[in-house]
C-alpha positions in Angstrom: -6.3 -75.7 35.5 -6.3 -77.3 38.9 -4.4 -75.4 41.9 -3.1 -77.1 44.6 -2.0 -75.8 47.7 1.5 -75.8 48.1 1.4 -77.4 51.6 0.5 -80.6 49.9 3.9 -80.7 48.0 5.9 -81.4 50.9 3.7 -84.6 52.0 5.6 -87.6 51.8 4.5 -91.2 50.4 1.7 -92.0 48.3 0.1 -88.2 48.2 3.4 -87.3 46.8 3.8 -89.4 44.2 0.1 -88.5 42.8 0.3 -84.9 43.2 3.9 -85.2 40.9 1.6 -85.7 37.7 -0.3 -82.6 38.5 0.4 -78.8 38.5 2.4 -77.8 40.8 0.7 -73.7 40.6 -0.6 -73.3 44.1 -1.4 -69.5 45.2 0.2 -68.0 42.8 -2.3 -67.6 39.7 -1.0 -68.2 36.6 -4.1 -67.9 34.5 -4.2 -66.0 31.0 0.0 -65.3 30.8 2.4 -65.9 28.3 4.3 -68.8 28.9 8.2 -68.9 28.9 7.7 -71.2 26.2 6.2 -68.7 23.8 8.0 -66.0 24.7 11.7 -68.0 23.8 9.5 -69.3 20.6 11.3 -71.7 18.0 13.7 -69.2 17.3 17.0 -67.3 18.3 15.1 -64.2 18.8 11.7 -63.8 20.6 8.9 -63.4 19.1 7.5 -61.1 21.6 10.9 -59.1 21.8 10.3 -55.4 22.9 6.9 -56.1 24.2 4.9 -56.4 27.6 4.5 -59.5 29.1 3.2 -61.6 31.6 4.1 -64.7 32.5 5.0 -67.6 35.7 8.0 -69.8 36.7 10.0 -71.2 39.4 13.3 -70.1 40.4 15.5 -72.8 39.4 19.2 -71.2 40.2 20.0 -67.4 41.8 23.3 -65.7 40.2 25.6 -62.8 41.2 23.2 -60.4 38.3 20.0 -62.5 38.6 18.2 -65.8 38.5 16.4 -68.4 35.9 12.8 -69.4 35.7 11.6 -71.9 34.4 7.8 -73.3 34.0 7.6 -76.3 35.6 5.0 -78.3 33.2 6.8 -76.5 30.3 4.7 -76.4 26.7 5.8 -79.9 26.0 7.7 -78.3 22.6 11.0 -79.5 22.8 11.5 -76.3 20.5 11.0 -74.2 22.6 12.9 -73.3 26.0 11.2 -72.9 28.7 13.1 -71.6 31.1 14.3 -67.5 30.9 16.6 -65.4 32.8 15.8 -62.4 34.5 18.3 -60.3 35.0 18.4 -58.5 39.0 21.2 -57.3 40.8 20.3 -56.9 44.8 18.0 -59.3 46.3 17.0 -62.0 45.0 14.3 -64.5 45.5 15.0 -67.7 46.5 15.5 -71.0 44.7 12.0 -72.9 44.5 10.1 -69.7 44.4 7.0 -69.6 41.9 7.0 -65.8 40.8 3.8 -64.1 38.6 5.8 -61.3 37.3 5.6 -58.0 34.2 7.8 -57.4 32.1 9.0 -56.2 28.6 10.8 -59.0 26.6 14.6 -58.3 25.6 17.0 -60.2 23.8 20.7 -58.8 25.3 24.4 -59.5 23.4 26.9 -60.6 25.7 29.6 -58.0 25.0 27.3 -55.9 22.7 26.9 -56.1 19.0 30.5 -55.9 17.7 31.6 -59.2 19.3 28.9 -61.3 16.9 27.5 -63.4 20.0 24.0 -64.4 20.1 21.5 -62.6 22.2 19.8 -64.6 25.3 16.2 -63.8 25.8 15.8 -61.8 29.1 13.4 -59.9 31.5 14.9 -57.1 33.4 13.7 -56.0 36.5 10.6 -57.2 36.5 7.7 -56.1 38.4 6.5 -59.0 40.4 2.9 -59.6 41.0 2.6 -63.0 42.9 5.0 -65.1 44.8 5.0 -67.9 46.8 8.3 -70.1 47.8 8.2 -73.9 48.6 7.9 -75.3 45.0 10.0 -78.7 43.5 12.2 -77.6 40.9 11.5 -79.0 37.5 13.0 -82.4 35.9 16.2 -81.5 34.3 16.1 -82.4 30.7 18.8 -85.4 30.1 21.5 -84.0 27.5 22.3 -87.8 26.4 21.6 -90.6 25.1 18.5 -90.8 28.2 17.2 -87.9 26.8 18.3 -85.5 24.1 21.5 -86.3 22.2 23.0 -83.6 20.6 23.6 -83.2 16.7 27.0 -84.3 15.9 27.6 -82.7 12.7 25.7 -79.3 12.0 26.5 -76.0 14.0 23.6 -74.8 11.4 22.7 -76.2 8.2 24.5 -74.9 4.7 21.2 -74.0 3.1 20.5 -71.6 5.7 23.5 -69.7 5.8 23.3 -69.0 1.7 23.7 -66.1 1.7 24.5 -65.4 5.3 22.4 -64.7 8.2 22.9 -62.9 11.2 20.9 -64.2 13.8 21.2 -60.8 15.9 18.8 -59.5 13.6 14.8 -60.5 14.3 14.2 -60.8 10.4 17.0 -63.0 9.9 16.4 -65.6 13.0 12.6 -65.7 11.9 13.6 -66.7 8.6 16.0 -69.5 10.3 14.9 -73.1 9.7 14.4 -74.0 13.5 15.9 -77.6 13.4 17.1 -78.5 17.1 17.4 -82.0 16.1 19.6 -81.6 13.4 21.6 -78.3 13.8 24.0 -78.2 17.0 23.1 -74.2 17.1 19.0 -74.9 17.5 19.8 -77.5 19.5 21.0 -75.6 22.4 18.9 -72.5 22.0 15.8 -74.4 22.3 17.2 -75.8 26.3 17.9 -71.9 27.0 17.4 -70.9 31.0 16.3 -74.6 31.6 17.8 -77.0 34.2 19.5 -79.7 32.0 22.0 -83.0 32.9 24.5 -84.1 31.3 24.7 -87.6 31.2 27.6 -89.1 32.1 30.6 -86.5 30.5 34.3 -86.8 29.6 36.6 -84.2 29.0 37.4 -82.9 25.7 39.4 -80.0 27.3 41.4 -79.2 30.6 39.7 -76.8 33.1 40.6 -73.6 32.5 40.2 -70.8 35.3 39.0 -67.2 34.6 39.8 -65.1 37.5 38.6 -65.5 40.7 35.0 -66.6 39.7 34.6 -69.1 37.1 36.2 -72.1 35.4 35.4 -73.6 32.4 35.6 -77.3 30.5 34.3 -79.2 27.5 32.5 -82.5 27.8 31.0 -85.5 26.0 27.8 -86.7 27.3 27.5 -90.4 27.8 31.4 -90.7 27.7 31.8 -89.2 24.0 30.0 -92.8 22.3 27.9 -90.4 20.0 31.1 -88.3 18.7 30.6 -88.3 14.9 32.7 -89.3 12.9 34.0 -92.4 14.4 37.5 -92.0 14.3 37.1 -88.3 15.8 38.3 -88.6 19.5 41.9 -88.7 20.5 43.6 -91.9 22.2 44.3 -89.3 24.7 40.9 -88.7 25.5 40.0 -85.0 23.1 37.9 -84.8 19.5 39.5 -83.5 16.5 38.5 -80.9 14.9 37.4 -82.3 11.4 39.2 -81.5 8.2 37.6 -78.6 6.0 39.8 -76.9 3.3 38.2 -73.1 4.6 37.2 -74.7 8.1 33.6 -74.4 7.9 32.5 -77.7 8.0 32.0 -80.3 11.1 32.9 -78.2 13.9 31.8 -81.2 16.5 28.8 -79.6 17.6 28.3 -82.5 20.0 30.8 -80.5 22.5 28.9 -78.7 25.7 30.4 -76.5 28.1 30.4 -76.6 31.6 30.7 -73.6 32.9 31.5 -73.1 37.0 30.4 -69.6 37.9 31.2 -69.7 41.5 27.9 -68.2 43.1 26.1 -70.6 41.2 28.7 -73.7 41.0 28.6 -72.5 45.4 32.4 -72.3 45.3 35.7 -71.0 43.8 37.5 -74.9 44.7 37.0 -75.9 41.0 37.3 -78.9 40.2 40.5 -80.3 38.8 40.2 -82.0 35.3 42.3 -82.9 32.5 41.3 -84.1 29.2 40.1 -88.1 29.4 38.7 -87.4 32.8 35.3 -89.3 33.3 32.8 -87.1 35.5 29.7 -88.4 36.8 26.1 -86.3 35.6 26.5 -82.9 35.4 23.9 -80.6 36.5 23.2 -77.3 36.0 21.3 -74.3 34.1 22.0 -73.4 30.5 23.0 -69.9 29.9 25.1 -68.2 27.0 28.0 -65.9 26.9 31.7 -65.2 25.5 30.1 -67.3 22.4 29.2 -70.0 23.5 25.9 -71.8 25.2 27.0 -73.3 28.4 25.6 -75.7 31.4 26.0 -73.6 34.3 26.9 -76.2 37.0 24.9 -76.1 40.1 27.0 -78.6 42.4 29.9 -80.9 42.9 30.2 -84.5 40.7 32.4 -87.4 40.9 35.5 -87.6 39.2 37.5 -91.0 37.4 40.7 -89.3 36.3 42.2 -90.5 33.1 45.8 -92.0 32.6 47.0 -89.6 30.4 50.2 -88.5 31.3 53.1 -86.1 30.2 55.1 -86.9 27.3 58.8 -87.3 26.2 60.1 -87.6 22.7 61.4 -90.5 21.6 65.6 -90.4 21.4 66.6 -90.8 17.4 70.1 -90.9 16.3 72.9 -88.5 17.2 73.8 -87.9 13.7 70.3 -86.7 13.6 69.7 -82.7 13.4 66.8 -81.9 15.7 64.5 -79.1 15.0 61.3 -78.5 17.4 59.0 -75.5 17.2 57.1 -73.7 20.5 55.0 -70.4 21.3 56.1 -69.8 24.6 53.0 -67.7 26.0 54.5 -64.3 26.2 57.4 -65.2 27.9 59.7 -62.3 29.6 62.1 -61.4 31.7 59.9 -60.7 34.4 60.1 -62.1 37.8 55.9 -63.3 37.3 57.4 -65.3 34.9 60.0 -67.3 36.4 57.7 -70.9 37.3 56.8 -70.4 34.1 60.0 -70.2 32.7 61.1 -72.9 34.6 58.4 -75.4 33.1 59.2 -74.0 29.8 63.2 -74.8 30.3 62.2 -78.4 31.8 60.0 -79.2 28.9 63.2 -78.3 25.9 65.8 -79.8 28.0 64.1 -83.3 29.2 60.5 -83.7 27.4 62.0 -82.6 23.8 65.7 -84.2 25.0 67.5 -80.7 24.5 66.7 -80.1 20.2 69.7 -79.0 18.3 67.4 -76.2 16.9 64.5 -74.6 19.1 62.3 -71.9 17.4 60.6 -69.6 19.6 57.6 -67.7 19.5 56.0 -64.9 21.5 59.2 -64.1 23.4 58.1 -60.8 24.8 60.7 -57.5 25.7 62.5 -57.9 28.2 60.1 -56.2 30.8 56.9 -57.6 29.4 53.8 -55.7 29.2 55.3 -52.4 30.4 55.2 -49.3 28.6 58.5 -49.1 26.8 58.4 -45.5 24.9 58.6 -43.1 27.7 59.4 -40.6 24.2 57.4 -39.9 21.2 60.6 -40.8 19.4 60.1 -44.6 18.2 64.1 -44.6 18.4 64.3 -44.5 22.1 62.9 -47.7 22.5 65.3 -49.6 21.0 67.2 -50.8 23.7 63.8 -51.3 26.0 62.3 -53.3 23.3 65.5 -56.0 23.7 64.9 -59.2 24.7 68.6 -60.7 25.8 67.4 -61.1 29.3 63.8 -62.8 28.5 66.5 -65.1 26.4 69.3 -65.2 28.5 67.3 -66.5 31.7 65.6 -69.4 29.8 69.2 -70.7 28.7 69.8 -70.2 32.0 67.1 -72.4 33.2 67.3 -74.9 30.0 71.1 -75.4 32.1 70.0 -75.7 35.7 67.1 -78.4 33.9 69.8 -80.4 32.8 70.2 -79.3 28.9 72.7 -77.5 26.7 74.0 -74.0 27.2 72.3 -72.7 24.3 73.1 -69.5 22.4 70.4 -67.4 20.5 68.9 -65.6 18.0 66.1 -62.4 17.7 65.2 -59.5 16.2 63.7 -56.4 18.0 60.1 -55.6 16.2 60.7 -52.1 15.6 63.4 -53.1 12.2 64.0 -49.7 9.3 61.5 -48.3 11.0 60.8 -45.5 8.2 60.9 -47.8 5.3 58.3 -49.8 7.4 56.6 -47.2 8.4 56.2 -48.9 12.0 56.8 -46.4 14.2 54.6 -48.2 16.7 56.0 -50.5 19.4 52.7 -53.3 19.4 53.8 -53.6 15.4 54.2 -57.5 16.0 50.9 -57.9 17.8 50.1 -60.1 21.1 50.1 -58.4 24.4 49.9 -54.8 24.2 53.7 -53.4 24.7 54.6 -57.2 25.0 56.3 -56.3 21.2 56.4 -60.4 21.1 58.5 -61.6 18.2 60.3 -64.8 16.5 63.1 -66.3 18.0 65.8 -69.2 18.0 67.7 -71.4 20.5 70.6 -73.1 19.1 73.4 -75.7 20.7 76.5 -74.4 19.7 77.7 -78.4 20.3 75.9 -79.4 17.3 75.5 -76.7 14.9 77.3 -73.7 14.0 75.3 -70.0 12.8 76.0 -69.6 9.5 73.9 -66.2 9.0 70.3 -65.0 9.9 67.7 -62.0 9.3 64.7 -60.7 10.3 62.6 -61.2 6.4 61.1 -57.6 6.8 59.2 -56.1 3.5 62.4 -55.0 1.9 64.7 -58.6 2.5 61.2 -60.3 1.0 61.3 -57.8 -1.8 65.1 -58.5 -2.6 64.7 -61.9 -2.7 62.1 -61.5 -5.1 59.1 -61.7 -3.4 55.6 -60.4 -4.9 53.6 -60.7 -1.5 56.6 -58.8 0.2 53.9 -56.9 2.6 52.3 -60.1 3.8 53.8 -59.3 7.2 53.1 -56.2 7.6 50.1 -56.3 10.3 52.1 -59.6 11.8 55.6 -61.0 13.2 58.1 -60.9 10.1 59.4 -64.4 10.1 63.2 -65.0 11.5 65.6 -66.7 9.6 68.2 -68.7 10.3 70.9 -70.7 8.1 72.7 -73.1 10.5 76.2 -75.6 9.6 75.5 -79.2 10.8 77.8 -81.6 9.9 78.4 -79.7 6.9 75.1 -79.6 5.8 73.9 -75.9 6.2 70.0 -75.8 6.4 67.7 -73.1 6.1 65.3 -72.8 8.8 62.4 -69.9 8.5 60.8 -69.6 11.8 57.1 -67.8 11.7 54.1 -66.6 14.1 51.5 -66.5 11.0 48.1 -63.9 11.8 46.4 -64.4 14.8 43.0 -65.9 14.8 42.0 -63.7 17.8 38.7 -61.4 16.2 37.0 -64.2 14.9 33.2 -64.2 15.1 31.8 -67.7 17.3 31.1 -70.6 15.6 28.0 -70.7 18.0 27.2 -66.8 17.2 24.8 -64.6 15.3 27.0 -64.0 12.1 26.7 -67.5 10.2 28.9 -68.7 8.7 31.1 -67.4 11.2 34.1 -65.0 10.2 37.9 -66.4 10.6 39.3 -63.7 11.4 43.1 -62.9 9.2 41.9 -65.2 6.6 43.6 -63.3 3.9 46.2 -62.6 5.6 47.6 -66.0 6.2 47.0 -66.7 2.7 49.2 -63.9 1.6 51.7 -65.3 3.9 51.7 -68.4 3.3 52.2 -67.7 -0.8 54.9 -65.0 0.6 56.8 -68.0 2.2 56.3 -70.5 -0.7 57.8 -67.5 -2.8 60.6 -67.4 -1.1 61.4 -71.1 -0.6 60.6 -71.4 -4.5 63.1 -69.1 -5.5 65.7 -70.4 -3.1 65.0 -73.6 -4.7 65.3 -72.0 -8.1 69.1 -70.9 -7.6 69.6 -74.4 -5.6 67.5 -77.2 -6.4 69.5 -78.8 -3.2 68.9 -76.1 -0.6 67.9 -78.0 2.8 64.7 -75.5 3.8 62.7 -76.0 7.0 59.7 -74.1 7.5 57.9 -74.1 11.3 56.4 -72.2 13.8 52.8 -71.4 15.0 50.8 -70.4 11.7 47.8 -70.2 13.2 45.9 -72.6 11.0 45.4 -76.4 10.7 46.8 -78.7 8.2 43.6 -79.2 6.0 43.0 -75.6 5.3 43.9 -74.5 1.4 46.6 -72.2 3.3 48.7 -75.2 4.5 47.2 -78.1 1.7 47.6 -76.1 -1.1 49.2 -72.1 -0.8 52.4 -73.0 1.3 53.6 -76.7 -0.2 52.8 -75.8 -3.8 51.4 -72.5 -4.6 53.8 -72.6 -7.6 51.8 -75.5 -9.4 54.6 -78.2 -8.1 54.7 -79.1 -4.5 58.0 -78.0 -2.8 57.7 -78.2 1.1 56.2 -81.2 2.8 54.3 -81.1 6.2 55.6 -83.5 8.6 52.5 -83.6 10.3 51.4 -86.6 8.4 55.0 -88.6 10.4 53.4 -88.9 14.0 53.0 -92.1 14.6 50.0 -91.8 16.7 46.6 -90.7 16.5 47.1 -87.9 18.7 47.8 -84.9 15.7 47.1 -81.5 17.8 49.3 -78.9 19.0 46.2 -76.6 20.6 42.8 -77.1 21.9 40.2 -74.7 21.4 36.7 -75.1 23.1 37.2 -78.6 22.8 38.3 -79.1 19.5 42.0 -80.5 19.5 43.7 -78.8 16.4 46.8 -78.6 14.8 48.3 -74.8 15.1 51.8 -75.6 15.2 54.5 -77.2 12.4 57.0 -78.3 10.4 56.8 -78.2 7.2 60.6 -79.0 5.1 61.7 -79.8 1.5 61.5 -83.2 -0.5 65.3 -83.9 0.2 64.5 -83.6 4.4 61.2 -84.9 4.8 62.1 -88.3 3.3 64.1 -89.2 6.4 62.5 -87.0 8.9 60.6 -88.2 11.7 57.8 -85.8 13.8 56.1 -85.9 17.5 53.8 -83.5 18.9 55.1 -83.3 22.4 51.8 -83.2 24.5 52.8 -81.4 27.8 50.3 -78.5 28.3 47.2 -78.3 26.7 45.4 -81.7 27.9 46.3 -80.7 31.8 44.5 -78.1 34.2 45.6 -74.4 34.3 43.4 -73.6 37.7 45.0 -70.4 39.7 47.3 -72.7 41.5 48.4 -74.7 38.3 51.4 -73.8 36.2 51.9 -74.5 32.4 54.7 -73.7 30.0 51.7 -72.2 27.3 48.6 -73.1 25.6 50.6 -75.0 22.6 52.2 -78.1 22.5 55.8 -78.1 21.5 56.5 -79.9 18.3 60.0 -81.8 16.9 61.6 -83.4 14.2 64.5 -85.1 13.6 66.0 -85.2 10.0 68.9 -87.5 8.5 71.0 -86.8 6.0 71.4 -90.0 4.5 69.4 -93.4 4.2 71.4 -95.3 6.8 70.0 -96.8 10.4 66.6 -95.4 9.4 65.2 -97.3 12.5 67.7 -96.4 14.8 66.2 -94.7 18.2 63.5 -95.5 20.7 59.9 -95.1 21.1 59.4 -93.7 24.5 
């Protein structure tokens, strides 16, 4: 190998341009080491894990617990990364810096085992034998259509993960079929700790702040043209997450993550970005963490904003009964809560056009995330665990917004507590003593409360259901029978299992793990139960069933268990109404989903109309950005008879 001085490297003209196609090792000598390239190896685990190395790089980015290196020839495998990140807390040497430097290989978890991320190939504290500062940093490798595009239909191939695979675990990633061109997961292991672009992005997702010192969004490269399948993106600018009946398929692998960690994005003024937004390239270092690979941005890029803008329902008939569903982000009484509150109220009274019904979820106690059992007795929480104020103020603010004085309806979690054995105050889930629960908003103008209950294990049980304990480790659903127009409708509000626990779809456990599978299973047949044997007594009984179940409209829960678990489908999802293209009430990494919905019986949904509301997801939530909650409200609007069935707007 030839060494060049590093002196010539900052020549200018002709000298420049010849010495670019030669090695750029000067003093340092890099003779007889092991590159980067073979220690990251064709594989999620390194080959030369747990042993001593020695091996060269340049310092391509410095961050708060270390810096990357990367080679800058590289081993010309597009397999195999070659960049690495060393981890160093303390000084640090400076970008451009060629290092010689000792170390033994590791592979580190973000989080640790449990949370099922993938390791990231690392050298600790490293003992440094040569350096020398001054160097060009290597060509970023285009993430595009300039470069490498990136699969847009595999996380990682089905016959690899049959039976599954942890890819934690050395034996298991060695036995992985290394396919960066064809399996999203490869794909972005094999560009880890290496200076990347990506070509010419558009948001999939709305920056999203984390703390003080980072912000993250999902992008397209080359403006989202290679999205597979073609109908995939949103006219509002996002992908949709593609239909599966157990969600393991197409998870749009094509989606990459910008990540703006402020030491090494060089500031905490992130940039503002909603979902459409067109940026200019992007950047930056690929590292992994909190389950996912990411593109570290190292500096500012233009930004064309989008048009998308904040929605309104459309009007529909007065003799209509209106119905709309929203998790409210652990709303309280607090005083921290009051903009959001405010933006909550604003949205029910003007974006939905004040709904004759509104079901709530995660309404939180009326003093949020405080302790509320200052006594080992679960019965002196009973009044702390109230929500009338957390209530009372948003029909307060749903008035000073310009809507109706509502009244409402809840149940405090802790319900026969020693038949239910819950003699613990976070029984409902959510925030810890948040005690977040079901809830309704009704316009005493145009309906009337006929009767409600919180369906606990024993009203399930009465009412002859088998799966009567589906609820246990969740929110029991709150149900409500309401008068309008003499028509009394049934309306079972529900906050189905959380997803929170599952494993990452870009993580070592593959497939990866949804986490309360079963459980919404169960409570989805619990609720198809119930609604068949109310149907059984009254083949007339007007049944609405909403809320945020915590699962998409393609899964077998909401395809199959909930509409017809009984062999003969009985509750409709309205889903399939919107008259756009725009189906998602959530977006997750990217991927816009459907969380939240209606579902009612044959009689309802054959004059209903439906509208996802979007309002909050598709817009930034930096520190100085205030949102009503991470879900889109949704509404319908039922009639009770055939007549003026296009009455109403389209706004």
């Amino acid at each position: 190998m030839k060494f060049l001085n590093k002196s010539c490297l900052k020549l200018g003209g002709m000298l420049t341009t010849l010495l670019a196609s030669q090695s750029l090792y000067a003093e340092v000598d890099c003779s007889g080491i092991t590159s980067i390239g073979q220690i990251q190896g064709a594989t999620h685990v390194s080959p030369y894990n747990n042993t001593l190395v020695e091996t060269c790089g340049v310092v391509t980015a410095v961050a708060f617990n270390g810096y990357y290196l990367q080679d800058p020839e590289g081993d010309g495998d597009p397999a195999t990364a070659d960049g690495i990140f060393v981890l160093k807390y303390g000084s640090k040497p400076e970008v451009g810096t060629m290092l010689r430097l000792r170390d033994v290989v590791t592979e580190y978890i973000p989080g640790g085992v449990s949370t099922g991320n993938l390791s990231t190939t690392n050298l600790t504290y490293p003992t440094i034998l040569a350096s020398e500062e001054g160097y060009e940093l290597p060509k970023p490798v285009i993430i595009g259509r300039s470069g490498r595009i990136p699969p847009n239909k595999i996380v990682i191939s089905e016959d690899e993960i049959d039976p599954p695979i942890n890819l934690q675990n050395l034996e298991d990633a060695a036995a992985n079929t290394f396919n960066p061109y064809a399996d999203g997961i490869d794909f972005y292991e094999s560009l880890e700790g290496m200076m990347v672009t990506v070509e010419q992005p558009v948001a999939v997702s709305a920056v999203r702040q984390f703390g003080t010192f980072s912000a993250e969004v999902f992008v397209l490269a080359n403006n989202g043209k290679d999205a597979a399948p073609k109908n995939a993106r949103t006219s509002r600018g996002g992908i949709n997450l593609q239909p599966d009946v157990d969600n393991t398929g197409d998870q749009n692998p094509e989606r990459v993550q910008l990540q703006f960690d402020s030491t090494l994005f060089g500031s905490t003024a992130y940039p503002s970005i909603k979902v459409g937004d067109k940026l200019g390239d992007v950047t930056g270092v690929v590292g992994y963490s909190f389950g996912n690979y990411e593109v570290n941005a190292l500096g500012t890029f233009d930004i064309k904003p989008g048009n998308i803008k904040v929605e309104q329902t459309r009007n529909g008939p007065l003799k209509d009964l209106t119905v709309a569903s929203y998790n409210v982000l652990n709303l309280s009484a607090v005083a921290s809560d009051d903009n959001q509150r405010a933006v909550v109220a604003s949205h029910i009274a003007l974006n939905l056009r004040s709904p004759d019904v509104v079901a709530l979820q995660e309404i939180q106690d009326n003093n949020g995330d405080i302790s509320d059992c200052p006594s080992s007795d679960p019965s002196a929480c009973s009044e702390e665990l109230d929500a009338n104020l957390t209530l009372e103020l948003l029909i307060n603010a749903i008035e000073q917004a310009g809507g109706p004085v509502y009244e409402y309806i809840n149940v405090n979690p802790l319900v026969e507590t020693n038949d239910m054995n819950r003699d613990d105050p976070d029984t409902f889930g959510g925030i810890s003593l948040g005690n977040i629960r079901n809830a309704f908003l009704y316009n005493p103008q145009r309906v009337s409360l006929v009767e409600y209950t919180g369906l606990t294990r024993d009203v399930l049980a009465k009412r002859g259901v088998s799966e009567n304990r589906a609820f246990d480790t969740s929110r029991d659903p709150l149900e409500a029978v309401f008068n309008f127009e003499g028509e009394k409708v049934t309306v079972i509000n529900n906050h189905f299992s959380s997803r929170f626990g599952s494993t990452p779809i870009f993580g070592g456990v593959q497939p990866f793990i949804q986490a309360a599978e079963p459980a919404r299973e169960s409570q989805a047949l619990a609720i198809n139960q119930l609604v068949t044997n109310y149907l059984d007594d009254d083949d007339d009984r007007h049944v609405i069933v909403l809320g945020d179940l915590n699962t998409f409209e393609f899964t077998n829960d909401l395809l199959q268990i909930l509409p017809s678990a009984s062999g003969e489908e009985i509750l409709y999802n309205l889903v399939e109404l919107n008259r756009d293209d725009n189906n998602y009430s959530f977006i997750f990494e990217g991927n816009s989903q459907v969380l939240d919905h209606i579902f009612a019986t044959e009689d309802l949904a054959e004059h209903a109309r439906f509208d996802f509301v979007h309002v909050n997801v598709d817009f930034p939530r930096l520190s100085s950005d205030v949102i009503g909650s991470d879900h889109e409200p949704v509404i319908a609007g039922f009639r009770f008879s055939d007549e003026d069935e296009d009455e109403g707007d389209e706004d």
